[in-house]
C-alpha positions as semicolon CSV with decimal commas, in nm:
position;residue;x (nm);y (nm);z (nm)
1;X;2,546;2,699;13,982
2;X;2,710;3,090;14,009
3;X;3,022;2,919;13,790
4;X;2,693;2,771;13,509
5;X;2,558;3,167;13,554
6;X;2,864;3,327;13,521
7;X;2,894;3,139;13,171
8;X;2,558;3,225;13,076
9;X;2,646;3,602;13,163
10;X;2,972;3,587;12,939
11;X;2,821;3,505;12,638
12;X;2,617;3,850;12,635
13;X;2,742;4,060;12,323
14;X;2,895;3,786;12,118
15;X;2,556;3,700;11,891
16;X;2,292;3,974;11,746
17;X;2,087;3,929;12,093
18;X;2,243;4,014;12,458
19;X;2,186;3,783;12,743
20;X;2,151;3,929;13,081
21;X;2,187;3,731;13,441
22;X;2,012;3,798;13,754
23;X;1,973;3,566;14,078
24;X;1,638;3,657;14,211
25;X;1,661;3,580;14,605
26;X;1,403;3,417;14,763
27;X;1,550;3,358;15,087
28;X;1,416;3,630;15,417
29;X;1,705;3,836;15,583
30;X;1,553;3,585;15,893
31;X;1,700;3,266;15,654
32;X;1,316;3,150;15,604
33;X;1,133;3,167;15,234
34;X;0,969;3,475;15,158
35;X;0,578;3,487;15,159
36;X;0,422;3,464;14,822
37;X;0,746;3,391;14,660
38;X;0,765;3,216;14,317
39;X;0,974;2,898;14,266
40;X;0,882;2,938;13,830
41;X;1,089;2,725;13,581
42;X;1,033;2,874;13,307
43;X;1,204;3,060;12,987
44;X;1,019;3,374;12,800
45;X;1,124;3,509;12,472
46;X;0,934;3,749;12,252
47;X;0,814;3,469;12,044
48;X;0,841;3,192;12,281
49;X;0,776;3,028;12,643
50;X;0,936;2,703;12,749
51;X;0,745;2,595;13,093
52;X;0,918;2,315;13,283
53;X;0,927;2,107;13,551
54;X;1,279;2,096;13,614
55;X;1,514;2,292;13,779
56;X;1,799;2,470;13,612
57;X;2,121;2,215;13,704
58;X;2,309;2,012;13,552
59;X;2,206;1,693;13,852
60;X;1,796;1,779;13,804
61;X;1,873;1,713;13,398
62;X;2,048;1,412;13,437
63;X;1,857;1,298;13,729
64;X;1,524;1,336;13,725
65;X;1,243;1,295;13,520
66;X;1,062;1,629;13,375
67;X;0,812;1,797;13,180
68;X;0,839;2,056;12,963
69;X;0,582;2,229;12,704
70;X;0,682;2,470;12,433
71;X;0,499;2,727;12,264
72;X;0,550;2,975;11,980
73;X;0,358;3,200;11,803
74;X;0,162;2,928;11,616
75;X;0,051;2,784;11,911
76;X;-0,372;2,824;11,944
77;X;-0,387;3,086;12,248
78;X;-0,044;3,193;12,233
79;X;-0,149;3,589;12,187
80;X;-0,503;3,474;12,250
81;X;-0,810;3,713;12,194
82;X;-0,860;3,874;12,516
83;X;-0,566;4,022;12,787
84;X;-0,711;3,699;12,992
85;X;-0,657;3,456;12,804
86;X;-0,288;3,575;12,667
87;X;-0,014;3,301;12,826
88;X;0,268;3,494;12,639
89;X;0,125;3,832;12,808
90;X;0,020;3,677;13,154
91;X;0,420;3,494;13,153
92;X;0,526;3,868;13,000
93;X;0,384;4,009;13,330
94;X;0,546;3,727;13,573
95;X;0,894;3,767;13,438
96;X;0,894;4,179;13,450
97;X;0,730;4,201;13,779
98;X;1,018;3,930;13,893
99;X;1,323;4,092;13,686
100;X;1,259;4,430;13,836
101;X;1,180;4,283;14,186
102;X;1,384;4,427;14,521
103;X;1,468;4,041;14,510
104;X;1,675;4,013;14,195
105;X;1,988;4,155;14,219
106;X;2,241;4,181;13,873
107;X;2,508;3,850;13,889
């Protein structure tokens, strides 16, 4: 998985975009899971979310069978009409609140 990451990491800088790689660690300094901690599969752009099922290997692909649901901005709700009822601002939240975490650490 760290050689897949690595990859990901190197291809930051050689479109328009940058891609940036962090390993958020969900594992106790006792070896047990942390309390509360969030085992997502999911994918957030500014004017997308992919929500699956599946983890992120190569083995859980090929496998296993998954689910996955994509929205844009045309999807009904995607924005929505009130904070509440936003999925792009409620994932929005989830990913900053895990990206800046104690837990993730840069690759």
């Amino acid at each position: 998985m760290f050689g897949y990451l690595q990859h990901l990491s190197d291809l930051d800088g050689l479109g328009k975009g940058h891609i940036y790689v962090r390993l958020f660690n969900i594992t106790a300094s006792d070896g047990k899971t942390l309390k509360g901690s969030n085992n997502s599969r999911y994918v957030y752009s500014e004017d997308s979310i992919f929500i699956g099922t599946s983890d992120w290997t190569k083995d859980d692909f090929e496998d296993n069978v998954g689910f996955g649901l994509l929205l844009n901005e045309a999807a009904s709700g995607f924005y929505g009409n009130e904070a509440d009822d936003n999925i792009h601002q409620q994932l929005k939240t989830v990913f900053e609140t895990d990206w800046n975490s104690d837990n993730a650490t840069p690759l």
